[in-house]
KETOR-247763 format. One record per residue (C-alpha): x, y, z; residue number from 1; residue in one letter. Coordinates in steps of 0.2 Angstrom, whole numbers, padded with zeros to 4 digits, always signed. Example, Ala and Ser with C-alpha at 12.3 -4.5 7.8 and 13.67 -1.06 7.14 Angstrom:
{px: +0062	py: -0022	pz: +0039	pos: 1	code: A};
{px: +0068	py: -0005	pz: +0036	pos: 2	code: S};
***
This chain:
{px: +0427	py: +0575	pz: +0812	pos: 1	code: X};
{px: +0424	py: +0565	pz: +0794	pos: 2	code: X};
{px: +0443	py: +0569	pz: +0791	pos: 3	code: X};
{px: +0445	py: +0564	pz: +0807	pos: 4	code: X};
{px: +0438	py: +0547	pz: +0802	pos: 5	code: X};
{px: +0442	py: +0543	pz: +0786	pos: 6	code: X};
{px: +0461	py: +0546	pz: +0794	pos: 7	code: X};
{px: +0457	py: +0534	pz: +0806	pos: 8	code: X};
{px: +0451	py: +0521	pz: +0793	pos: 9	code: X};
{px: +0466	py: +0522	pz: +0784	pos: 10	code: X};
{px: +0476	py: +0519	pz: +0800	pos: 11	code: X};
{px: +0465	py: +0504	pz: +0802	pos: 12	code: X};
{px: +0467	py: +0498	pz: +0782	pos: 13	code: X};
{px: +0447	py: +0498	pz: +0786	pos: 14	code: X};
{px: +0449	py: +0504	pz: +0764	pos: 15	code: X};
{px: +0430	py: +0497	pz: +0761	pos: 16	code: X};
{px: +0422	py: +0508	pz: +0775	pos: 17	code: X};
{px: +0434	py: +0522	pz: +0770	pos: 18	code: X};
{px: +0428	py: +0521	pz: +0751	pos: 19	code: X};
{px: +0408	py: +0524	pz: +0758	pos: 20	code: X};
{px: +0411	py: +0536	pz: +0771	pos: 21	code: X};
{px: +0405	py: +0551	pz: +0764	pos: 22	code: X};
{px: +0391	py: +0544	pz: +0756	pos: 23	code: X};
{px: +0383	py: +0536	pz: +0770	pos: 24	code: X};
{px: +0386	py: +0551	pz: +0781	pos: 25	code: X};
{px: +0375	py: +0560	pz: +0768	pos: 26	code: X};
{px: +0362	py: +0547	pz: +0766	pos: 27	code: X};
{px: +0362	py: +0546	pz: +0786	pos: 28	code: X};
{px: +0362	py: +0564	pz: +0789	pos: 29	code: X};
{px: +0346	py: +0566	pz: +0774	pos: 30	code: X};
{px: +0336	py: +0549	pz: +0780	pos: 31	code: X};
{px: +0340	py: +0554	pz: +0801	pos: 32	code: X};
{px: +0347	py: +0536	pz: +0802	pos: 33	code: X};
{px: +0349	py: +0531	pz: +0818	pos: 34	code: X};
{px: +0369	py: +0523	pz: +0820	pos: 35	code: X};
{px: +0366	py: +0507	pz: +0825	pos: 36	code: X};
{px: +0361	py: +0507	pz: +0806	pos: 37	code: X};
{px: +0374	py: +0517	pz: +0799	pos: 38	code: X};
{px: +0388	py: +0507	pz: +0808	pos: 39	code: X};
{px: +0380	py: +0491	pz: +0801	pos: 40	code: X};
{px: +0379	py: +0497	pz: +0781	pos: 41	code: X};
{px: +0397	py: +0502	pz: +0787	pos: 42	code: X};
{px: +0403	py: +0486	pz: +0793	pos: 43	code: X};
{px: +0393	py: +0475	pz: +0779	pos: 44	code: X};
{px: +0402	py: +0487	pz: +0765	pos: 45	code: X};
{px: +0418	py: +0482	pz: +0774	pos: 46	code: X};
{px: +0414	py: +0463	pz: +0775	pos: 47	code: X};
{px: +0410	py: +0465	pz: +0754	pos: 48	code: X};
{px: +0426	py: +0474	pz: +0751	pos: 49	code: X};
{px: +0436	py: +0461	pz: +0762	pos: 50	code: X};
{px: +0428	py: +0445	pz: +0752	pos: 51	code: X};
{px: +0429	py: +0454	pz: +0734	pos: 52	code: X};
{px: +0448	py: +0457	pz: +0738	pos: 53	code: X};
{px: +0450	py: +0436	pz: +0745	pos: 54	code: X};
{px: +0439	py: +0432	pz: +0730	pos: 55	code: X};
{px: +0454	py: +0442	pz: +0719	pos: 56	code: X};
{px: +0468	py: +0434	pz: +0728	pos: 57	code: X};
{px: +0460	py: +0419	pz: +0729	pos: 58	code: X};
{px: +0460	py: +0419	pz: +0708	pos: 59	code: X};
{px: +0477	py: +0426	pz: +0704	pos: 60	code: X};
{px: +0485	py: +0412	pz: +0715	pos: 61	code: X};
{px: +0476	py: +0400	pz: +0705	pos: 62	code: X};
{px: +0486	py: +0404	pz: +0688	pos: 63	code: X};
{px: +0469	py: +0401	pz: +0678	pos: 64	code: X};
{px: +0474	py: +0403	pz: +0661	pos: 65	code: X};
{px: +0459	py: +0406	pz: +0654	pos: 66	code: X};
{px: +0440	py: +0414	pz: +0661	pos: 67	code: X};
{px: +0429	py: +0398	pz: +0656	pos: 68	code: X};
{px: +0415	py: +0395	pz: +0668	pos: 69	code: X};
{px: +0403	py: +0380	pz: +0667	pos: 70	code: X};
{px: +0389	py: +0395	pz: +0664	pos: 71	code: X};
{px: +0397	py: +0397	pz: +0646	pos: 72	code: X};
{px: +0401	py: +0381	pz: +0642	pos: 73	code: X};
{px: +0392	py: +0374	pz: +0625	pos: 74	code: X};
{px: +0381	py: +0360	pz: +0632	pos: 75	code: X};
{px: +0372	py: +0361	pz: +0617	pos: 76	code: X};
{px: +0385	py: +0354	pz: +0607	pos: 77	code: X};
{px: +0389	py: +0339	pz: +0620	pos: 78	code: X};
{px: +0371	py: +0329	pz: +0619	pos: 79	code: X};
{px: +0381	py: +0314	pz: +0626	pos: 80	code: X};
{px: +0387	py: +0326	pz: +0641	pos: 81	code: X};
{px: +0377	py: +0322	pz: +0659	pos: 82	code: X};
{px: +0374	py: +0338	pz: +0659	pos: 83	code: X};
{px: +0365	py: +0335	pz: +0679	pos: 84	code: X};
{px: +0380	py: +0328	pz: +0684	pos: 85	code: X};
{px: +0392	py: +0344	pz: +0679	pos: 86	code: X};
{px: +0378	py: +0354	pz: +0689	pos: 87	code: X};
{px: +0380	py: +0340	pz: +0705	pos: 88	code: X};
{px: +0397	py: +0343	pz: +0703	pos: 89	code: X};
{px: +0396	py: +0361	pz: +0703	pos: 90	code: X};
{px: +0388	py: +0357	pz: +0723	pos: 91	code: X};
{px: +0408	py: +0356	pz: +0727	pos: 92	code: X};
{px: +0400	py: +0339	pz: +0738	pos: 93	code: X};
{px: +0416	py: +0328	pz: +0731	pos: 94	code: X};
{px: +0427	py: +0344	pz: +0738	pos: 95	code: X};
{px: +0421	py: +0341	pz: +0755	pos: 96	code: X};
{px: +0424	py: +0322	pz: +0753	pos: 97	code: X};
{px: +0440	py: +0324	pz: +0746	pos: 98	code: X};
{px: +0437	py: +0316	pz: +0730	pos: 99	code: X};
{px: +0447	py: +0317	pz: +0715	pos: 100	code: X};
{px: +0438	py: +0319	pz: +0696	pos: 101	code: X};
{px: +0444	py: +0314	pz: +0681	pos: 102	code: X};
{px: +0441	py: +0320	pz: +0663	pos: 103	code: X};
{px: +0445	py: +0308	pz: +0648	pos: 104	code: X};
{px: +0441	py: +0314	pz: +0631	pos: 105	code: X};
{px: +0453	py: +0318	pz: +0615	pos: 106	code: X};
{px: +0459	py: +0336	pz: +0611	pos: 107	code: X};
{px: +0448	py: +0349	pz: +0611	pos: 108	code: X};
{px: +0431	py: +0339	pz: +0618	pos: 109	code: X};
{px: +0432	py: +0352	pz: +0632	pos: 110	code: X};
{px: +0437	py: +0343	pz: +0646	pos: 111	code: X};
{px: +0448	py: +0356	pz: +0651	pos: 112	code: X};
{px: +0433	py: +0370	pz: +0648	pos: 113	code: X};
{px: +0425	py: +0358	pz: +0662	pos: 114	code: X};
{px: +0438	py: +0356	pz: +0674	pos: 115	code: X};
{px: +0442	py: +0375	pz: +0674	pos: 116	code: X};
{px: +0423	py: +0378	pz: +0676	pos: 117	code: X};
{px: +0423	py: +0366	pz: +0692	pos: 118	code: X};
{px: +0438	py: +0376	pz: +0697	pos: 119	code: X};
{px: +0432	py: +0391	pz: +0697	pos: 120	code: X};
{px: +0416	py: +0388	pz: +0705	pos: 121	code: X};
{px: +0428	py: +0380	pz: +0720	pos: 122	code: X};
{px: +0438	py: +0398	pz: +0721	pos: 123	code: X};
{px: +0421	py: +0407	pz: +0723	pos: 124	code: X};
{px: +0417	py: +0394	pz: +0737	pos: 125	code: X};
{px: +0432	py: +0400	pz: +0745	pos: 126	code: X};
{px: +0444	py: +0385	pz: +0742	pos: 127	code: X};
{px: +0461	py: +0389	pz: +0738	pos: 128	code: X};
{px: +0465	py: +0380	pz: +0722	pos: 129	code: X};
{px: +0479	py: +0380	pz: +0707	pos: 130	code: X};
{px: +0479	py: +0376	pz: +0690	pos: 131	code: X};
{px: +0495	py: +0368	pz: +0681	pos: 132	code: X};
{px: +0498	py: +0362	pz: +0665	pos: 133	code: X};
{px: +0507	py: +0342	pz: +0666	pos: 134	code: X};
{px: +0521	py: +0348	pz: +0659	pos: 135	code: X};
{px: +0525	py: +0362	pz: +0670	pos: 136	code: X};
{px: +0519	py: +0351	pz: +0684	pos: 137	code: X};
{px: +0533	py: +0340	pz: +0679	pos: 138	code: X};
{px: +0545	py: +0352	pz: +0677	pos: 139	code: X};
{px: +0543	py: +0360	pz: +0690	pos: 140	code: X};
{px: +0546	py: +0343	pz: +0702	pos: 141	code: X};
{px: +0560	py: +0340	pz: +0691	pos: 142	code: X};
{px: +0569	py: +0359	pz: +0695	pos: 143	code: X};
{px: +0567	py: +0357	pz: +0712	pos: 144	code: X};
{px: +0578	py: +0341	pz: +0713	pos: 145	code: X};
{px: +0594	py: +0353	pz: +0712	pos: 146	code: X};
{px: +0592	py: +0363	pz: +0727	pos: 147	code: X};
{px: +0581	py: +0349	pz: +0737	pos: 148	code: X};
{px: +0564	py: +0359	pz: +0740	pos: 149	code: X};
{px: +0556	py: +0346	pz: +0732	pos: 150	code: X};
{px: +0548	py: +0340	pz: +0750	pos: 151	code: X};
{px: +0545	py: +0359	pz: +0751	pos: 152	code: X};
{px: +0535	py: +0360	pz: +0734	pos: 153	code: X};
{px: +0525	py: +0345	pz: +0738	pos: 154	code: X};
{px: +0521	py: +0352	pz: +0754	pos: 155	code: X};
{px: +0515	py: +0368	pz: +0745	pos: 156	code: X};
{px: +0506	py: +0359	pz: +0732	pos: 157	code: X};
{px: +0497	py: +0348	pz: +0745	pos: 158	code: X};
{px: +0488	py: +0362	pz: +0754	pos: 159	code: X};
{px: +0479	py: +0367	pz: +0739	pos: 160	code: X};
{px: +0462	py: +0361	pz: +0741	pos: 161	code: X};
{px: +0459	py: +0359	pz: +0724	pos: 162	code: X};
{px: +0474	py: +0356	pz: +0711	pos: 163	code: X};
{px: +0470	py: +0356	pz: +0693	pos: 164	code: X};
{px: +0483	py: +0346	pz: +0681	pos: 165	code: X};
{px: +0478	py: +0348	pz: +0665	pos: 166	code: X};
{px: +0482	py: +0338	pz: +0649	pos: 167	code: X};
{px: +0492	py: +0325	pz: +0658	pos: 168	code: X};
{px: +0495	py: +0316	pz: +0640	pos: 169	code: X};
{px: +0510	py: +0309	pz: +0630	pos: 170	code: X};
{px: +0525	py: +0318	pz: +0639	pos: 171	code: X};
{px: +0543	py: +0312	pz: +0640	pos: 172	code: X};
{px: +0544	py: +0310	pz: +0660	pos: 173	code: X};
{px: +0559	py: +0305	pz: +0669	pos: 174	code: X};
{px: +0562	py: +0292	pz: +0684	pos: 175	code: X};
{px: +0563	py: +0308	pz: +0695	pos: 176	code: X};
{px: +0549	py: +0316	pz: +0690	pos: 177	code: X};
{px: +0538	py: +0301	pz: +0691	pos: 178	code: X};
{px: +0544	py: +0295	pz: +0708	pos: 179	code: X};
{px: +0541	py: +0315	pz: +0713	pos: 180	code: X};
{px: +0522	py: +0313	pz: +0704	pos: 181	code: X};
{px: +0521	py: +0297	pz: +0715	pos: 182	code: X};
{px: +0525	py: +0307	pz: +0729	pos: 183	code: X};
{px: +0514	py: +0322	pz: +0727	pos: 184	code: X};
{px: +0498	py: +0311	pz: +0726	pos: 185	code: X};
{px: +0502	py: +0301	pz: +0738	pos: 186	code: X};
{px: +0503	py: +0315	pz: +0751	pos: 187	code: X};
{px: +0485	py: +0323	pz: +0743	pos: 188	code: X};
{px: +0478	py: +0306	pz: +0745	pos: 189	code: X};
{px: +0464	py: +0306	pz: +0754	pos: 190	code: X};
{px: +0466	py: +0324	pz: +0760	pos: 191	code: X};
{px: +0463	py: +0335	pz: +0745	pos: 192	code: X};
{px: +0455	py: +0334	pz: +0728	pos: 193	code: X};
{px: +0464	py: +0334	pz: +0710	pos: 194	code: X};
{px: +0458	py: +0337	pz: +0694	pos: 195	code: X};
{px: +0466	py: +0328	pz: +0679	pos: 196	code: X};
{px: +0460	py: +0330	pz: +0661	pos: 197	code: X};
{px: +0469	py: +0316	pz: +0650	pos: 198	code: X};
{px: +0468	py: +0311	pz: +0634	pos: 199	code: X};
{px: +0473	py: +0294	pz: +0639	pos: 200	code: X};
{px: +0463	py: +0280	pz: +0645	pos: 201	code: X};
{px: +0467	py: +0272	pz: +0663	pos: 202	code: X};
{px: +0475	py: +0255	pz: +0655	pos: 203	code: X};
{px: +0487	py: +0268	pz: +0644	pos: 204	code: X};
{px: +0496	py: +0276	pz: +0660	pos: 205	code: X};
{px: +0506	py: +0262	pz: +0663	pos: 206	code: X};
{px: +0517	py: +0265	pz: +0644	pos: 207	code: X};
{px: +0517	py: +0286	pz: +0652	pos: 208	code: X};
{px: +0526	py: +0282	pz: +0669	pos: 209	code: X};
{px: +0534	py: +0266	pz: +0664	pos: 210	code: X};
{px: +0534	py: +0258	pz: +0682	pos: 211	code: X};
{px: +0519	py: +0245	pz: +0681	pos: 212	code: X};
{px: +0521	py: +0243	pz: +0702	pos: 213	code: X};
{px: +0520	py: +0262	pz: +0704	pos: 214	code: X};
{px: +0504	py: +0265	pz: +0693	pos: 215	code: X};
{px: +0495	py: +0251	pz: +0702	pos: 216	code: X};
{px: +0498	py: +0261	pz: +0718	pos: 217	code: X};
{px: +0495	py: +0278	pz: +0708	pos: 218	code: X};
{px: +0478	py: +0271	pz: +0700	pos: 219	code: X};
{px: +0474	py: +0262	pz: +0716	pos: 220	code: X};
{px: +0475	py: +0280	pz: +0727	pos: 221	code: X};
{px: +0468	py: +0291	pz: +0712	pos: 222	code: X};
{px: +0452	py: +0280	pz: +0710	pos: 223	code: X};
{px: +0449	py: +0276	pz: +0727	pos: 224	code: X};
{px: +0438	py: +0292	pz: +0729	pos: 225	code: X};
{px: +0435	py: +0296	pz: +0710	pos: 226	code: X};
{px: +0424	py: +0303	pz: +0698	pos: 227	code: X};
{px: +0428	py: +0299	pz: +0679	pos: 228	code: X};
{px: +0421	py: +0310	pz: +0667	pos: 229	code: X};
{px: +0424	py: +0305	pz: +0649	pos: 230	code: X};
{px: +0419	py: +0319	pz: +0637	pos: 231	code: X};
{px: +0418	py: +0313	pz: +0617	pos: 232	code: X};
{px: +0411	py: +0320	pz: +0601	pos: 233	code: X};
{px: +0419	py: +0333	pz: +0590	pos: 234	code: X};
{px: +0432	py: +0345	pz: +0594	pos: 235	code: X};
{px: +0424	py: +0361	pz: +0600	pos: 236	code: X};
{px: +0438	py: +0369	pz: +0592	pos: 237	code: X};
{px: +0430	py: +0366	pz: +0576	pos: 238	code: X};
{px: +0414	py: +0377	pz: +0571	pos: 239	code: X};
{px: +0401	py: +0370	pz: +0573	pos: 240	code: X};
{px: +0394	py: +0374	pz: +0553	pos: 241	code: X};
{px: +0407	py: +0366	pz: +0550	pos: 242	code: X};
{px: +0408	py: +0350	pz: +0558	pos: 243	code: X};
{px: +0402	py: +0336	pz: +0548	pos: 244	code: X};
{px: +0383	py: +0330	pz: +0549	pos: 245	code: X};
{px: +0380	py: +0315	pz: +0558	pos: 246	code: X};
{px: +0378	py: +0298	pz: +0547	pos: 247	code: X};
{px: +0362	py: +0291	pz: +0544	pos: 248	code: X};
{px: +0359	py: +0273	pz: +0542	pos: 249	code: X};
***
């Protein structure tokens, strides 16, 4: 009969009460558990293996590049950080609200460290999300001018509850990839939320996309529903023995 059963499991791709079969059968059969009970510890080792596998998914689609979380982020050597606000933010309250954040601070501040961290804690919540680097964002809107998906892309980019577009900086874009940029948060306006760490200040934008009429629309939509983080001091690239003492008056 337990071959019986674990057969039937596997029929059933049932693979998390599969794994624990014989070892609850064992603890049943030494306790005298009665099988109401047994069929739950079955059922809830099932429900575990099913959110552990989403949980997986659920990270590999998001192309993280890196495993930062906001638990080891060095606060300690951002005094200047709202550290209460990160941890407010961690709620996932602006997800619900579809707002957007925005993290401005120069290389190596650890804006992105904060952004993934938020990220992360998003895909845990169960929110599908993705990660891309400007660039490759870019790019990738550019490419999909020659066979015409670009709607398509868009499309697929919107559903993403969270998207992450990191380092949105000094890049060399084209009309068709800013009118495509245009386009893409346009269509998560309101809807989504989007993360975008930059080491550019709002007013400088305008000299990045080059369209004055379009980054008013851009800025206007963004910042409707936004939170602006901006994240100064020393690089954190740089030890911190080595970073130089503060001056004293």
């Amino acid at each position: 009969m337990r071959e019986n059963l674990r057969t039937l499991l596997a029929k059933l791709k049932l693979r998390g009460m599969e794994k624990v079969l014989d070892s609850e059968i064992q603890r049943a059969q030494k306790e005298g558990t009665a099988l109401p009970e047994v069929l739950y510890r079955l059922l809830m080792e099932e429900d575990r293996f099913r959110e552990e596998r989403s949980l997986d998914y659920r990270i590999q689609q998001a192309k993280i590049p890196w495993n930062w979380t906001l638990q080891t982020f060095p606060f300690d050597r951002k005094p200047d950080l709202n550290r209460s606000q990160i941890q407010t933010l961690a709620g996932l309250s602006f997800v619900e609200g579809a707002q957007n954040v925005v993290f401005i601070g120069e290389t190596g501040t650890g804006k992105t460290g904060l952004a993934i961290g938020l990220l992360r804690q998003a895909i845990l919540s169960g929110y599908r999300c993705r990660f891309f680097k400007a660039q490759d964002l870019m790019d990738s809107l550019y490419a999909s001018l020659a066979d015409r998906s670009t709607q398509k892309l868009i499309q697929t980019l919107s559903r993403y509850t969270v998207l992450l577009i990191d380092e949105l900086g000094y890049l060399t874009l084209k009309p068709e990839q800013v009118n495509a940029f245009f386009r893409l948060m346009d269509e998560r306006y309101g809807k989504t939320s989007t993360f975008i760490t930059t080491n550019l200040e709002y007013n400088d934008w305008y000299p990045l996309f080059q369209r004055k009429p379009l980054v008013d629309a851009l800025l206007n939509r963004l910042q409707h529903h936004c939170i602006t983080i901006r994240v100064g001091g020393p690089s954190l690239r740089v030890p911190e023995e080595q970073q130089p003492a503060p001056s004293t008056p």
